[in-house]
mmCIF file of the N, C-alpha and C atoms, coordinates in Angstrom:
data_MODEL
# 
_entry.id   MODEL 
# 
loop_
_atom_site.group_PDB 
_atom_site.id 
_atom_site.type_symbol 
_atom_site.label_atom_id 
_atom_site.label_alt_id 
_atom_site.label_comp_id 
_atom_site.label_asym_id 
_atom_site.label_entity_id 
_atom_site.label_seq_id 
_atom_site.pdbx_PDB_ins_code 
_atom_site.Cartn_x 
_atom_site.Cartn_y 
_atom_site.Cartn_z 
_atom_site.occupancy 
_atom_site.B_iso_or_equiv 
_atom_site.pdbx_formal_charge 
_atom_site.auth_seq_id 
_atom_site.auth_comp_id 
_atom_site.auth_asym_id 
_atom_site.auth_atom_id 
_atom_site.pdbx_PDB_model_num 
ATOM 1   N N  . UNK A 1 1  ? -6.171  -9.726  14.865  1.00 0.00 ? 1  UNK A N  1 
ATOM 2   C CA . UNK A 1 1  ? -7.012  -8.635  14.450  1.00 0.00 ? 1  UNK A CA 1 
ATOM 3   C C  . UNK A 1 1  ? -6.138  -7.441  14.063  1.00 0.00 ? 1  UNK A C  1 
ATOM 4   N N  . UNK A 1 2  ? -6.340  -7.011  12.905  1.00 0.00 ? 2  UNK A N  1 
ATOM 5   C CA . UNK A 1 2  ? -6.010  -5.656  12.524  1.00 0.00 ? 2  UNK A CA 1 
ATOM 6   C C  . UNK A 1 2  ? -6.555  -4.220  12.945  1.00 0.00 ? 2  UNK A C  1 
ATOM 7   N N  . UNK A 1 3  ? -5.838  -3.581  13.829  1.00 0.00 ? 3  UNK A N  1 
ATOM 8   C CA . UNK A 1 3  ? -5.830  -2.592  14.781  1.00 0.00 ? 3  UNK A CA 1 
ATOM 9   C C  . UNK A 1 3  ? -5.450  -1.301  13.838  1.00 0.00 ? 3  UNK A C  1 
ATOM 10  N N  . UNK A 1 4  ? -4.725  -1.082  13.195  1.00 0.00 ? 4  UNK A N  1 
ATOM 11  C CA . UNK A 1 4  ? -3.801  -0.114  12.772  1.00 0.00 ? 4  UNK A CA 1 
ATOM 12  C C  . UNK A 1 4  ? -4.588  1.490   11.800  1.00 0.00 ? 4  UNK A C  1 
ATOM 13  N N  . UNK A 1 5  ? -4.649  2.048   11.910  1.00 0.00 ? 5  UNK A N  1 
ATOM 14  C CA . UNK A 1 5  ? -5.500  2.928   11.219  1.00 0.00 ? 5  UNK A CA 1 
ATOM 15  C C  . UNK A 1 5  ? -4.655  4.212   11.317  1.00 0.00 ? 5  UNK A C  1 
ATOM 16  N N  . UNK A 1 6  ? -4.261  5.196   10.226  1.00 0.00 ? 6  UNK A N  1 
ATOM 17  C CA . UNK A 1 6  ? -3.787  6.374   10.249  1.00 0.00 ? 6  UNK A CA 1 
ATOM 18  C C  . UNK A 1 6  ? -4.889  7.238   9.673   1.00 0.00 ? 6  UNK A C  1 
ATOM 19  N N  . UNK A 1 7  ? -4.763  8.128   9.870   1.00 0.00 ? 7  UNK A N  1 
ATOM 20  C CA . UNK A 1 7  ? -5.975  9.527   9.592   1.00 0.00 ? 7  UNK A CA 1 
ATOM 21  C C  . UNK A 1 7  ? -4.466  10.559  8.584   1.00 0.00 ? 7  UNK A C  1 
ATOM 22  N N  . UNK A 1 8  ? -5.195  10.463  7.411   1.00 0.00 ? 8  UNK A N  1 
ATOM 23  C CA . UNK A 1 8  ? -3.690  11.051  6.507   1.00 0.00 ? 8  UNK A CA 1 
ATOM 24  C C  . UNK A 1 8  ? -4.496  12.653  5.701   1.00 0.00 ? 8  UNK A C  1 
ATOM 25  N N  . UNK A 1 9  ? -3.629  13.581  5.196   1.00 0.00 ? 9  UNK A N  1 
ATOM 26  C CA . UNK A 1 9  ? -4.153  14.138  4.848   1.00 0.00 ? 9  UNK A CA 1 
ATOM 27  C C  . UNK A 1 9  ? -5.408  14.970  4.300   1.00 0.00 ? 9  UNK A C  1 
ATOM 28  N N  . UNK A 1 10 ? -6.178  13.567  3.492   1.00 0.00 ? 10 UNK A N  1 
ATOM 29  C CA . UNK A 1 10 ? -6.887  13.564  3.513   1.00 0.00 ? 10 UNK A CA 1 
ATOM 30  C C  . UNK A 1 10 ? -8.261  13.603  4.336   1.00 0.00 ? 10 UNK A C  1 
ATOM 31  N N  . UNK A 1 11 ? -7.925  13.041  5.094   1.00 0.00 ? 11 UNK A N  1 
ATOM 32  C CA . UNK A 1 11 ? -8.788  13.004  6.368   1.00 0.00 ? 11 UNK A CA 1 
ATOM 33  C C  . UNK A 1 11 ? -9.761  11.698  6.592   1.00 0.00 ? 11 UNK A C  1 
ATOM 34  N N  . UNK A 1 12 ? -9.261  11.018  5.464   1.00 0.00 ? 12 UNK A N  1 
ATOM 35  C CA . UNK A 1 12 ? -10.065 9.775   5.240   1.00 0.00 ? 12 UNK A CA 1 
ATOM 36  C C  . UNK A 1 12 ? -9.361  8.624   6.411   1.00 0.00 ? 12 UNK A C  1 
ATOM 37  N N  . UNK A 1 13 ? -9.590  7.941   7.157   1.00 0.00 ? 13 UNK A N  1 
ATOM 38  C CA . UNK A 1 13 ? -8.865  6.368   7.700   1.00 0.00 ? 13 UNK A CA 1 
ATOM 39  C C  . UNK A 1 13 ? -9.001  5.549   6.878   1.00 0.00 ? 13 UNK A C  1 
ATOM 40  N N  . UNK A 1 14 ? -7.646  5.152   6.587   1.00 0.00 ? 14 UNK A N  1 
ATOM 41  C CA . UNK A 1 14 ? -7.138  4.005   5.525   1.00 0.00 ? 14 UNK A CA 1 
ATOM 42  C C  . UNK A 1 14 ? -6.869  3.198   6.537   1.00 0.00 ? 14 UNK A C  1 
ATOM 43  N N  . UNK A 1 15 ? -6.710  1.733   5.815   1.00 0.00 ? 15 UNK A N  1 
ATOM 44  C CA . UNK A 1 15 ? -5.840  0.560   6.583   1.00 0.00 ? 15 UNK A CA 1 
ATOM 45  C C  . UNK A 1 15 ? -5.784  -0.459  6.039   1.00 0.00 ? 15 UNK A C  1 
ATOM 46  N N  . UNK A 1 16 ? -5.480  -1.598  6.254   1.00 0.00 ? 16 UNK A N  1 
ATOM 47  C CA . UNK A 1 16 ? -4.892  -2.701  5.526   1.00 0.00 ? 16 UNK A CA 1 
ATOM 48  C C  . UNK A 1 16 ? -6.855  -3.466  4.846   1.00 0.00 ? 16 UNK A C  1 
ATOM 49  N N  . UNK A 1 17 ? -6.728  -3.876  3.651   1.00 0.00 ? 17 UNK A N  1 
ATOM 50  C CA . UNK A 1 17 ? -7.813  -4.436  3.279   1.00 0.00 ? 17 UNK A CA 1 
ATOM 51  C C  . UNK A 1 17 ? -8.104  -5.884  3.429   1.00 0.00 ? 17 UNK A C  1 
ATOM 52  N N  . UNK A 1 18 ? -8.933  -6.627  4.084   1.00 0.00 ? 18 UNK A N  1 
ATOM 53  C CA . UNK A 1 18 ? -8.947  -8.240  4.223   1.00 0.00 ? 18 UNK A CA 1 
ATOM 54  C C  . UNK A 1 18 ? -9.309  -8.980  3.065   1.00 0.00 ? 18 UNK A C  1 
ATOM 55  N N  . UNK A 1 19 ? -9.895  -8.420  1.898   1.00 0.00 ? 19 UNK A N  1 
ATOM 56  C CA . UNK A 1 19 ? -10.189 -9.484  1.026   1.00 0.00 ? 19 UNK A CA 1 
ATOM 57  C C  . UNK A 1 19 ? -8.508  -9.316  -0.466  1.00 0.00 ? 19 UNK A C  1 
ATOM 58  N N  . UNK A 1 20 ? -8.859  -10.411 -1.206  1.00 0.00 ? 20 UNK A N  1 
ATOM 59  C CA . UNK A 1 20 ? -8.091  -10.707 -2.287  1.00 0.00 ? 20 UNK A CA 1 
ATOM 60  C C  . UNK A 1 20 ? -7.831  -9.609  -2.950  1.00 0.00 ? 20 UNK A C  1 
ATOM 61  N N  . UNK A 1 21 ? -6.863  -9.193  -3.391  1.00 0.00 ? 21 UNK A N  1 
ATOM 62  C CA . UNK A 1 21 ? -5.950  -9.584  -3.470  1.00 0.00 ? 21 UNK A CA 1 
ATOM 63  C C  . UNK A 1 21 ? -4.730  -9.130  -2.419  1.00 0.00 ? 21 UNK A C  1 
ATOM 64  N N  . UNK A 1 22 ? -5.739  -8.419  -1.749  1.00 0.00 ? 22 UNK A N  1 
ATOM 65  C CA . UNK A 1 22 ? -4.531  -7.287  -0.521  1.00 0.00 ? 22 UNK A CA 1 
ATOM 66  C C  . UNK A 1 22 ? -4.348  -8.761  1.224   1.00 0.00 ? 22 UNK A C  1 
ATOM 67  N N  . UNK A 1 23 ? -5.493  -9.515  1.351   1.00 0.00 ? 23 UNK A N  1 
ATOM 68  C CA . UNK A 1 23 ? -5.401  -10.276 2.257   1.00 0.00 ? 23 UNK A CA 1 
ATOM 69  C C  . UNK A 1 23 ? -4.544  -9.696  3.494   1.00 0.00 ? 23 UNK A C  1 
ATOM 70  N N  . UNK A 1 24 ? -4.841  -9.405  3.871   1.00 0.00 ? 24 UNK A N  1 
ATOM 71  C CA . UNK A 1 24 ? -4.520  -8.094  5.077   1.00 0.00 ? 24 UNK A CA 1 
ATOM 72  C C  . UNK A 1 24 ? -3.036  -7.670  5.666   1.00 0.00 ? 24 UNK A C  1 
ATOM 73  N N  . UNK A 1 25 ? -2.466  -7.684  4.328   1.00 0.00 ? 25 UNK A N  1 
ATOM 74  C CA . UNK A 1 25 ? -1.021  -7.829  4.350   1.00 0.00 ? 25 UNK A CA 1 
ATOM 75  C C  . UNK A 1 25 ? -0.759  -5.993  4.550   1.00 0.00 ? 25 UNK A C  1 
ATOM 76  N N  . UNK A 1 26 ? 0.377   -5.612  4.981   1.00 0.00 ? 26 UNK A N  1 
ATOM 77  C CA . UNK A 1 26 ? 0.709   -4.157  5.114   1.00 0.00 ? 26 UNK A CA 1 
ATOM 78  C C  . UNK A 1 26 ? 1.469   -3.541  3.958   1.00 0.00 ? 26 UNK A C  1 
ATOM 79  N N  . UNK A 1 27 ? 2.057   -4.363  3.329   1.00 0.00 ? 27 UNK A N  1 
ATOM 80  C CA . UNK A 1 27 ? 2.887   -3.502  1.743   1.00 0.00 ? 27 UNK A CA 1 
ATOM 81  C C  . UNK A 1 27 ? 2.710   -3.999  0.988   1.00 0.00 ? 27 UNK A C  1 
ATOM 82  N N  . UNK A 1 28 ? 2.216   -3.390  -0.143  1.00 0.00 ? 28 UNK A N  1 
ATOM 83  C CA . UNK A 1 28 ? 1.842   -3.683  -1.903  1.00 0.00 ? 28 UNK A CA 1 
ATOM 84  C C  . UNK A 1 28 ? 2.602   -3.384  -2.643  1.00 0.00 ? 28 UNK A C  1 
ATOM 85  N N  . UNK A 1 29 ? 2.989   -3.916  -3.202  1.00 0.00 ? 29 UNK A N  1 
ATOM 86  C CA . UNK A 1 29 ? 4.034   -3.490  -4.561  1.00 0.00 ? 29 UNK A CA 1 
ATOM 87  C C  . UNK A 1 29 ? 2.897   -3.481  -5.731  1.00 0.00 ? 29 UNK A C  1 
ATOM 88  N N  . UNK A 1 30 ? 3.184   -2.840  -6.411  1.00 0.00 ? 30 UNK A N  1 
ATOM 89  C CA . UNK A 1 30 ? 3.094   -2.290  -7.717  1.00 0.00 ? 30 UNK A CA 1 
ATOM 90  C C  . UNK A 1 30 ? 3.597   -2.634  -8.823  1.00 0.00 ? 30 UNK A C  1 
ATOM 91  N N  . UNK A 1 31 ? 3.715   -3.529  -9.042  1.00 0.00 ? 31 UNK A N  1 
ATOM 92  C CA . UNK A 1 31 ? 4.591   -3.862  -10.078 1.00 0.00 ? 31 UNK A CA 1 
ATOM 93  C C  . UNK A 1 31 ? 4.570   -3.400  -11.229 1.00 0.00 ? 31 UNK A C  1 
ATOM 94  N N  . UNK A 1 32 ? 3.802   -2.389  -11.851 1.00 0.00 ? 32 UNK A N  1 
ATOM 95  C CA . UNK A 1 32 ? 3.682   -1.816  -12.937 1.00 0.00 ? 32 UNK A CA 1 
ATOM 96  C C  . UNK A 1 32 ? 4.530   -0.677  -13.141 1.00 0.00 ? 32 UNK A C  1 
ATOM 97  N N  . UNK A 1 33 ? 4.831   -0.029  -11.613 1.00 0.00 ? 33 UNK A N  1 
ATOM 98  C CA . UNK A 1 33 ? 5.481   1.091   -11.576 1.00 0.00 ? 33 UNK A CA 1 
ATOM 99  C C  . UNK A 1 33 ? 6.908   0.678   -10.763 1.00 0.00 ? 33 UNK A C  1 
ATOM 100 N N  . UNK A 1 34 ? 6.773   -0.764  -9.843  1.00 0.00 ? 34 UNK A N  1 
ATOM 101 C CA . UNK A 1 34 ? 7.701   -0.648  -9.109  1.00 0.00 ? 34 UNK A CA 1 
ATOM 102 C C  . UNK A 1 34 ? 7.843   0.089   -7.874  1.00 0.00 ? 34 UNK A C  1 
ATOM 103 N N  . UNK A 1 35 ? 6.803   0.571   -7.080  1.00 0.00 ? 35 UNK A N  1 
ATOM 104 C CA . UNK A 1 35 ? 6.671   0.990   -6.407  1.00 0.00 ? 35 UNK A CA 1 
ATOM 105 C C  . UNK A 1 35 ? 5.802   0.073   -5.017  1.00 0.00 ? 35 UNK A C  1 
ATOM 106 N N  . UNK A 1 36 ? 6.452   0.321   -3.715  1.00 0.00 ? 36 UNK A N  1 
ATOM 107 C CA . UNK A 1 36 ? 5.927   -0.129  -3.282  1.00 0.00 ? 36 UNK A CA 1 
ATOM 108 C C  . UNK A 1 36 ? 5.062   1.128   -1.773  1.00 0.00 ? 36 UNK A C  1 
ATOM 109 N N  . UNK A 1 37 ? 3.873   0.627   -1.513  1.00 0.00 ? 37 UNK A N  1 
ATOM 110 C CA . UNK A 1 37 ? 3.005   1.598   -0.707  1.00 0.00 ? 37 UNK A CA 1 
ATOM 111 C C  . UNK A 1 37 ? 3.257   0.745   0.696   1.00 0.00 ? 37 UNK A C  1 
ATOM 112 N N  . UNK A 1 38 ? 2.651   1.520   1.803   1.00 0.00 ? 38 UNK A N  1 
ATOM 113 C CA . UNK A 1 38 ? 2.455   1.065   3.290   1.00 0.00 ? 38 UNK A CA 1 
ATOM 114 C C  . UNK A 1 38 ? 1.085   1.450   3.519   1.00 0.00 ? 38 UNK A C  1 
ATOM 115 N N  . UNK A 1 39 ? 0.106   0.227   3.991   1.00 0.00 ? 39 UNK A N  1 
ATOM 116 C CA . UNK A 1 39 ? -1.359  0.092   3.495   1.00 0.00 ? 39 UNK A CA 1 
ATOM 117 C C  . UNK A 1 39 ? -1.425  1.150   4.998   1.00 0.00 ? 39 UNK A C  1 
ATOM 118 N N  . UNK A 1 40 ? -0.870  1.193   5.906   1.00 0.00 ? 40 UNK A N  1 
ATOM 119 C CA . UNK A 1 40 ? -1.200  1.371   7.449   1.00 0.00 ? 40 UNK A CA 1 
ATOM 120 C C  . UNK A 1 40 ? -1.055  3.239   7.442   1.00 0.00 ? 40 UNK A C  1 
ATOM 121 N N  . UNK A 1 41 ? -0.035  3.578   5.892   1.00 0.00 ? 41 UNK A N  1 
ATOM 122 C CA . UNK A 1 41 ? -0.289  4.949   5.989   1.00 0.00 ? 41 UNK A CA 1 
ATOM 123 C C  . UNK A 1 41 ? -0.513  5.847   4.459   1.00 0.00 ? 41 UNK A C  1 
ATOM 124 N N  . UNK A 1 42 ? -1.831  4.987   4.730   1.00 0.00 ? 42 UNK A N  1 
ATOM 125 C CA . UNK A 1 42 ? -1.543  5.161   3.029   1.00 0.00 ? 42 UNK A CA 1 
ATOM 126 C C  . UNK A 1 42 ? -2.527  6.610   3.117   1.00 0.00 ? 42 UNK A C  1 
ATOM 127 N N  . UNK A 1 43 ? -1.678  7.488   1.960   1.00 0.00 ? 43 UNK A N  1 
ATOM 128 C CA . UNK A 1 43 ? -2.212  9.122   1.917   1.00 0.00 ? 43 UNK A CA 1 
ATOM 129 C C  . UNK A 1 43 ? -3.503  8.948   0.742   1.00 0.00 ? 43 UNK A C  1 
ATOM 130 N N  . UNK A 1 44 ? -4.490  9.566   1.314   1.00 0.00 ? 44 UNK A N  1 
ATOM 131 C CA . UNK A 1 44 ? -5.596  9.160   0.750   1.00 0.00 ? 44 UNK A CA 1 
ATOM 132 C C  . UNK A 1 44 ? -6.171  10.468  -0.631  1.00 0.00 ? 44 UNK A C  1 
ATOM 133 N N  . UNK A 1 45 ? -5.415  11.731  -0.048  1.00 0.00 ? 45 UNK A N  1 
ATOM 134 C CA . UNK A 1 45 ? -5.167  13.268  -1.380  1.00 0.00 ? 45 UNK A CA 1 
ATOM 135 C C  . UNK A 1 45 ? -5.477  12.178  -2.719  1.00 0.00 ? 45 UNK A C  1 
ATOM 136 N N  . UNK A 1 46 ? -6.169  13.417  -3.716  1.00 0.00 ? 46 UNK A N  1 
ATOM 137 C CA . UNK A 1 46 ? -6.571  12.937  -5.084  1.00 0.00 ? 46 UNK A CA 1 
ATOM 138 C C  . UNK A 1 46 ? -5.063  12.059  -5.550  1.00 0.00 ? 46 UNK A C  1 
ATOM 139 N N  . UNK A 1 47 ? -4.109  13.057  -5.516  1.00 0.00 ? 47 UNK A N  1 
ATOM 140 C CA . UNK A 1 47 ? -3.122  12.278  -6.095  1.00 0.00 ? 47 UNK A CA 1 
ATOM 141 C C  . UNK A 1 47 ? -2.195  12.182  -5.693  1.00 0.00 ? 47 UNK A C  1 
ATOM 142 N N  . UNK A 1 48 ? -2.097  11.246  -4.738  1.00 0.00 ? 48 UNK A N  1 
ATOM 143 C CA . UNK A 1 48 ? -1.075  10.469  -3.487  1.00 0.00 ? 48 UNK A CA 1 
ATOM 144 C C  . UNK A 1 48 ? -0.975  9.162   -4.343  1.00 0.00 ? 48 UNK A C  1 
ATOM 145 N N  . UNK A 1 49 ? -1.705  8.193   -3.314  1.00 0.00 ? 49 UNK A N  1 
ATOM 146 C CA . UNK A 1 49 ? -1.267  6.964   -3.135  1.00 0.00 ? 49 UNK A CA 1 
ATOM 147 C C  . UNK A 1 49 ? -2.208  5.982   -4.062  1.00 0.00 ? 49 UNK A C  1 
ATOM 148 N N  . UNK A 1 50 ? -3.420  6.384   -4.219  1.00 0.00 ? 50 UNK A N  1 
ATOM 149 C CA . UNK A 1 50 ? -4.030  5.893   -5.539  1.00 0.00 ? 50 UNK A CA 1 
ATOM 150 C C  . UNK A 1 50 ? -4.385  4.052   -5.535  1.00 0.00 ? 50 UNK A C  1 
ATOM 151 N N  . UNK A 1 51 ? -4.250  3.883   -4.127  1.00 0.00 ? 51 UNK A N  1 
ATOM 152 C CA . UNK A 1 51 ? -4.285  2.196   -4.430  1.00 0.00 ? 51 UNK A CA 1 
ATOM 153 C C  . UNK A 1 51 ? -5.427  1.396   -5.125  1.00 0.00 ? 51 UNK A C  1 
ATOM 154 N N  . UNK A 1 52 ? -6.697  2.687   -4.607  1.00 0.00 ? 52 UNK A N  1 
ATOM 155 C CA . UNK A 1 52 ? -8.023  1.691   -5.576  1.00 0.00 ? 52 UNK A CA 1 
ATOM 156 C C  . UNK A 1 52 ? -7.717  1.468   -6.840  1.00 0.00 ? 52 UNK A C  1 
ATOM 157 N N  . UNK A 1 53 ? -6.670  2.339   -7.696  1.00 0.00 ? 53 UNK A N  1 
ATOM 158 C CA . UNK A 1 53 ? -6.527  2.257   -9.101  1.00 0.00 ? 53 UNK A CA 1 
ATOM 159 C C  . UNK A 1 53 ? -5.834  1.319   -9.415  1.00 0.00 ? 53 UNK A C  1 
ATOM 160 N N  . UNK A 1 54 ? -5.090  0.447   -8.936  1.00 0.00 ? 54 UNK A N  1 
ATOM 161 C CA . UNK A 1 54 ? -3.993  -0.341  -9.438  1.00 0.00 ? 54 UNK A CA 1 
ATOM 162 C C  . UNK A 1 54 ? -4.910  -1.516  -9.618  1.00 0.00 ? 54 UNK A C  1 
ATOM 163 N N  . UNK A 1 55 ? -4.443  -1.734  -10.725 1.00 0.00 ? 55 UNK A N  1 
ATOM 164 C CA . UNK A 1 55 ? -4.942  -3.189  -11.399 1.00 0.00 ? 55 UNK A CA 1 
ATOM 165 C C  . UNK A 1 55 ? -4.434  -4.371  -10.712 1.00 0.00 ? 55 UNK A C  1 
ATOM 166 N N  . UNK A 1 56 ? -5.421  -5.326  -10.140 1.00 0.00 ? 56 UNK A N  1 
ATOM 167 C CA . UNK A 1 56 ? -4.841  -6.507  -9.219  1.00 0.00 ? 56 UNK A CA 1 
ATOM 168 C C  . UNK A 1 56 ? -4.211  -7.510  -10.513 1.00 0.00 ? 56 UNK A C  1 
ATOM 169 N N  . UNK A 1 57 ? -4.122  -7.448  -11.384 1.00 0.00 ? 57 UNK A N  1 
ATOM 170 C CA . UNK A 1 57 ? -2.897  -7.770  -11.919 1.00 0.00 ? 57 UNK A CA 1 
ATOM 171 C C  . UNK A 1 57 ? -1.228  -7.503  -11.737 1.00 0.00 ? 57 UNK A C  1 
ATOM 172 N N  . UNK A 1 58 ? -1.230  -6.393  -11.090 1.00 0.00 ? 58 UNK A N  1 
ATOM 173 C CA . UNK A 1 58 ? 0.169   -5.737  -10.922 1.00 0.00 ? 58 UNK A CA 1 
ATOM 174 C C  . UNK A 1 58 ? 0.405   -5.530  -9.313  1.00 0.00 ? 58 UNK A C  1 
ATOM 175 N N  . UNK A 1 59 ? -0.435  -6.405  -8.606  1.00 0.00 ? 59 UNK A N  1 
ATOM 176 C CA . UNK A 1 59 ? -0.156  -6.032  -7.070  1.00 0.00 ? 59 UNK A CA 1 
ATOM 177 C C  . UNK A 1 59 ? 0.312   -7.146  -6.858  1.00 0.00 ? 59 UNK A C  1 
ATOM 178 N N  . UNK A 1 60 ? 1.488   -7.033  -6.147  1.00 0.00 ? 60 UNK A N  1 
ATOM 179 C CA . UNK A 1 60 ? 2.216   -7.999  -5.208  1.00 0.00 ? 60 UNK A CA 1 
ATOM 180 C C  . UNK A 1 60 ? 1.811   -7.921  -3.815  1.00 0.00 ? 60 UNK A C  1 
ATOM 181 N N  . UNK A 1 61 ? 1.892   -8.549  -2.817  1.00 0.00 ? 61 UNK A N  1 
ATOM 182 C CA . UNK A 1 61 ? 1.343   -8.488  -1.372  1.00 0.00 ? 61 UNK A CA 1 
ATOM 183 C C  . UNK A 1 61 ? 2.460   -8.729  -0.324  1.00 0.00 ? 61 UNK A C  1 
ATOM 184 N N  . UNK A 1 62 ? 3.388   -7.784  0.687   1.00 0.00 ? 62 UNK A N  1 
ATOM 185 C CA . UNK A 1 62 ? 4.551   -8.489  1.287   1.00 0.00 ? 62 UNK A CA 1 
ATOM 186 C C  . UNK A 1 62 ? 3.778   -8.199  2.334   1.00 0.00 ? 62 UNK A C  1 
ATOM 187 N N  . UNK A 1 63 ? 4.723   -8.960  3.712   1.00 0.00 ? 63 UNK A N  1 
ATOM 188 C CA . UNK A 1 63 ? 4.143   -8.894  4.443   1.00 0.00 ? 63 UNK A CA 1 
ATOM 189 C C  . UNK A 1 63 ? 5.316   -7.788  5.483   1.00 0.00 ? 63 UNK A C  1 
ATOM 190 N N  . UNK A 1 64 ? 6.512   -7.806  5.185   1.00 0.00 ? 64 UNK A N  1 
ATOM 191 C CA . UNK A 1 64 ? 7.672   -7.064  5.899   1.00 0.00 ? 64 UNK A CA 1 
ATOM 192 C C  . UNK A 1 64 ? 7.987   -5.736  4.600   1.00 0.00 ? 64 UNK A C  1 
ATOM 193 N N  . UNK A 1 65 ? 8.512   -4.717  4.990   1.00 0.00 ? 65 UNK A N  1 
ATOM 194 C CA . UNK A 1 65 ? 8.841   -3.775  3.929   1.00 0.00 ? 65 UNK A CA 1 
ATOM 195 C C  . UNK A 1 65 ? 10.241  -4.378  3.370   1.00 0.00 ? 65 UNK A C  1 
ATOM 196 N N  . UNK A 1 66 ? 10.989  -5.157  4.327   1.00 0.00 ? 66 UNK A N  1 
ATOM 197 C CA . UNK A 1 66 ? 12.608  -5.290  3.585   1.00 0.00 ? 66 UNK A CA 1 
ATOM 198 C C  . UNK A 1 66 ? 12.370  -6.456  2.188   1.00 0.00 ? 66 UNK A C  1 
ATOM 199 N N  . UNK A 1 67 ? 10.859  -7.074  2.245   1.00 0.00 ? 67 UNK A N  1 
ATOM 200 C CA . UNK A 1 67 ? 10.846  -8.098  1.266   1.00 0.00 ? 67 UNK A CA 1 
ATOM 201 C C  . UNK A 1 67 ? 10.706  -7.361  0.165   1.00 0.00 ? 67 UNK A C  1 
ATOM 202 N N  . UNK A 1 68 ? 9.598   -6.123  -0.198  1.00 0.00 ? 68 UNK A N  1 
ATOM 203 C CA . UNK A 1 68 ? 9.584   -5.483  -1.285  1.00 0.00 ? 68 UNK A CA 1 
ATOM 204 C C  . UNK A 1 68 ? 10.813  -4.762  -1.515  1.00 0.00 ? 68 UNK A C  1 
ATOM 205 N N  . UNK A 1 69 ? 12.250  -3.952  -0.234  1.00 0.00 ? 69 UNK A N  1 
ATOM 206 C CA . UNK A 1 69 ? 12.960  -3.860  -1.238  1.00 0.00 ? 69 UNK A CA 1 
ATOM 207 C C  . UNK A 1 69 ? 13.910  -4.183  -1.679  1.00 0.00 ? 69 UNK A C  1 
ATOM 208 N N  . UNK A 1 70 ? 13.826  -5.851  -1.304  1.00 0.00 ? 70 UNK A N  1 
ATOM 209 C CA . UNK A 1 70 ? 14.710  -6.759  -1.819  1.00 0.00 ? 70 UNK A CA 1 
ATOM 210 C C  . UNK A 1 70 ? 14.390  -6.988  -3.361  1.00 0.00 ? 70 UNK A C  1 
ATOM 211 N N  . UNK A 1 71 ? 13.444  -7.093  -3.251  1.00 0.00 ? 71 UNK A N  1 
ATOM 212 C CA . UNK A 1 71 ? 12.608  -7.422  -4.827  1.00 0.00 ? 71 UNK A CA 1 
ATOM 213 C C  . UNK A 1 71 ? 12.880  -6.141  -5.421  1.00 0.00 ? 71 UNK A C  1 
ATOM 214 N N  . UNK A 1 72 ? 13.681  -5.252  -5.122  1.00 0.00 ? 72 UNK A N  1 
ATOM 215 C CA . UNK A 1 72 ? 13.913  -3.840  -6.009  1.00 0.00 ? 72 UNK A CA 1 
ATOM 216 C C  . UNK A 1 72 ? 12.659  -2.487  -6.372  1.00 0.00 ? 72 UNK A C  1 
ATOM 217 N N  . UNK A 1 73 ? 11.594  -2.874  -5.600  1.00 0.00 ? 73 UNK A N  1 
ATOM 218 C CA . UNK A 1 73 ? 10.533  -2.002  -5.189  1.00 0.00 ? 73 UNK A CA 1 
ATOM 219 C C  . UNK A 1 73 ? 11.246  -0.675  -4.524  1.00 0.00 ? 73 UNK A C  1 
ATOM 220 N N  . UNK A 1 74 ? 10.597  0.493   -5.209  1.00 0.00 ? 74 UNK A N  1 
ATOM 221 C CA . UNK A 1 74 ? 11.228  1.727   -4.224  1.00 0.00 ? 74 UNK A CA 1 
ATOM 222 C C  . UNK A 1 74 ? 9.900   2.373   -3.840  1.00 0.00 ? 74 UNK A C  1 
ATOM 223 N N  . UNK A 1 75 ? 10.139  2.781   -3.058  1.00 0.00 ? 75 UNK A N  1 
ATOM 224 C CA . UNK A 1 75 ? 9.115   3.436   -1.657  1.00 0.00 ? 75 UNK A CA 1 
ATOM 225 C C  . UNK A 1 75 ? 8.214   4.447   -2.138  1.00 0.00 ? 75 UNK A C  1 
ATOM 226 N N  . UNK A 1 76 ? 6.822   4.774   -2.097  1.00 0.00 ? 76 UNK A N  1 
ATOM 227 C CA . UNK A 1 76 ? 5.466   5.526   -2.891  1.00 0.00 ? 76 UNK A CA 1 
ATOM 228 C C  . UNK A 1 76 ? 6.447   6.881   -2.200  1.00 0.00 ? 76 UNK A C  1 
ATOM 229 N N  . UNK A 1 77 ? 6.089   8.451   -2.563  1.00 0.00 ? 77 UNK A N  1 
ATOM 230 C CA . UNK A 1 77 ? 6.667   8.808   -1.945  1.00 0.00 ? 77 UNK A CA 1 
ATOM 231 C C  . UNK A 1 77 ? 5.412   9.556   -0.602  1.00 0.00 ? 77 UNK A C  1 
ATOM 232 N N  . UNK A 1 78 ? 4.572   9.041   -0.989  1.00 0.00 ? 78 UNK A N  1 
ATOM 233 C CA . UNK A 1 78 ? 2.880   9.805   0.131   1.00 0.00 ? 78 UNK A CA 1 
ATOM 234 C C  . UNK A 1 78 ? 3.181   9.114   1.247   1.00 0.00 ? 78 UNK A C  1 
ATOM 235 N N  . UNK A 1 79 ? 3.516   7.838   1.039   1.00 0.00 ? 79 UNK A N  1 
ATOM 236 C CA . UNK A 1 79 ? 3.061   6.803   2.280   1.00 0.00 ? 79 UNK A CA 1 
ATOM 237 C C  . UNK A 1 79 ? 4.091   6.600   3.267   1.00 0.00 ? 79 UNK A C  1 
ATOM 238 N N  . UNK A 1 80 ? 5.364   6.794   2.496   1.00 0.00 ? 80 UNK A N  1 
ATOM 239 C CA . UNK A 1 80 ? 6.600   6.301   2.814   1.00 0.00 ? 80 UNK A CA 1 
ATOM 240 C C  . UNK A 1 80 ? 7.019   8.016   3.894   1.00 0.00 ? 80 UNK A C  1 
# 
């Protein structure tokens, strides 16, 4: 069970999502930008972290942060 919840700027609680394409993994890459987010602190401000916008075409799903930045992903700078 996924426990994890941060209360971020916004004031909204974010946290990891269970359905497709996020499958309740904790880091998304971006591949459009190359960027990768942390679902557990993700900043929810108009223009932070923005994850509803990313096209699930361009999301990768890791499950450790060192895998995205092996893959050359660099760090959102809201979340990180």
């Amino acid at each position: 069970m996924i426990k994890s919840r941060q209360v971020k700027k916004g004031g909204e609680k974010m946290a990891r999502r269970p359905g497709s394409p996020y499958n309740g993994k904790r880091y998304l890459g971006n591949t459009d930008k190359n960027i990768v987010h942390d679902l557990d602190n993700e900043d929810t401000d108009e223009n932070a972290c923005q994850i509803d916008e990313i096209k699930h075409e361009h999301i990768k799903m890791f499950d450790y942060h060192f895998e995205a930045r092996n893959e050359g992903f660099k760090d959102c700078k809201y979340c990180f």
